[in-house]
Structures are given as C-alpha cells and as structure tokens.
N, C-alpha and C positions, 0 to 999 in steps of 0.2 A: 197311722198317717199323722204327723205334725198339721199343726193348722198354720197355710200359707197368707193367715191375716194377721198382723200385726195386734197387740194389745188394744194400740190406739185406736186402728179400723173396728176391730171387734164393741170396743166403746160407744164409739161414734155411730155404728149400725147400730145398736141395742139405745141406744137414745133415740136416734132418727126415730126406728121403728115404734118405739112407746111411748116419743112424744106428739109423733105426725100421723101415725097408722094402730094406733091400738085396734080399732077397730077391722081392721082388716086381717089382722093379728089374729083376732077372736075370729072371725070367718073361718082364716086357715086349719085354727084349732077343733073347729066345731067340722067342719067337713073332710077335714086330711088328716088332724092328729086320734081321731076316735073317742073326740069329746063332743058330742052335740049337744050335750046338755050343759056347756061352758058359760058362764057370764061372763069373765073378763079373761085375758090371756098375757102375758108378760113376757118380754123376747129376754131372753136370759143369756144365750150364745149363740154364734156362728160359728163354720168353721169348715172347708171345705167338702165333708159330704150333706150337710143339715143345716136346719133352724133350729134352736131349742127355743123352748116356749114352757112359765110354768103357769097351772093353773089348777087354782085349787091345791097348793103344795106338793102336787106329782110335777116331774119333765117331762116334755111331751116334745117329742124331735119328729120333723117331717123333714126328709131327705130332698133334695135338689134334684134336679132330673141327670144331673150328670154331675162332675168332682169338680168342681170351682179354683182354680189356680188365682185369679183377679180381683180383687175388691171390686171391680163395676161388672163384674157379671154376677155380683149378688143382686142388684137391681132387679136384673133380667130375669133372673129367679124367682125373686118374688111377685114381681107383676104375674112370673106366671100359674106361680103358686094361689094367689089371690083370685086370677082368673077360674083355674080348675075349681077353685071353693066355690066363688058366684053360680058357677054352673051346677056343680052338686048342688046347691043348696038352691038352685030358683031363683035368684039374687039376683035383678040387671049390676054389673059392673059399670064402673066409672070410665069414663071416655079412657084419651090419655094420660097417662100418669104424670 
C-alpha cells in the first residue's frame, strides 16, 4: 500500500509528535510496541497502517486500529493509541487533547 500522506504531512506529524508528545510517544512504545523497558522513543514515520517509532536503534511500529486514508484521522489514532498505553500501563491520562 502506498502511503496516502504527503512527504510534507508525514514531516509535520513526526515533528508535532517529537516536539509536543515525546513523552506519550514513549508510553505507546513501552506498552504497544513490546518495549517496556524504553527510556525515550522517536516517531520516525507514519503511514497508513502505523506509527513508527525508534528506540534504542530498533523500529518499533504500532498499527492504527484501522487503514487511515486522512491526515486528521491520524490524531484520532493516536489519542487512541495513547489512551490504550495509560491503561496498560496504570497511567491516568490527560483530560482532552
């Protein structure tokens, strides 16, 4: 599957994400990508079925709940990706985003 995000979207999420949300970033990684022992995590790509994330010099992709055609439904992804990690991990989550 080609990825339905432009270079520049893809950009612009991997900045949002690693300049606004590292830290949530490392959540996802520690409880969805099967790194719990992660200290920091770096959003590397998007692309309509994933996140990629590297850490520690492995990729670590955590899939979308479903195939993403939109740039604004990678949002909605990750709030919910974010959310599943608080949960696994005992974490309160932050109100809303």
């Amino acid at each position: 599957m080609s990825n339905p995000f432009t270079d520049e979207a893809v950009a612009a999420i991997k900045r949002h994400m690693n300049d606004d949300h590292a830290a949530d970033a490392l959540l996802i990684v520690r409880a969805l990508g099967g790194r719990p022992d992660a200290t920091a995590a770096h959003t590397t790509n998007v692309d309509g079925e994933a996140i990629y994330f590297e850490v520690a010099g492995d990729e670590i992709r955590v899939p979308w709940s479903t195939t993403l055609t939109e740039r604004a439904q990678v949002r909605t992804e990750v709030v919910k990706l974010y959310e599943q990690a608080c949960a696994a991990l005992g974490v309160p989550a932050r109100g809303a985003h």
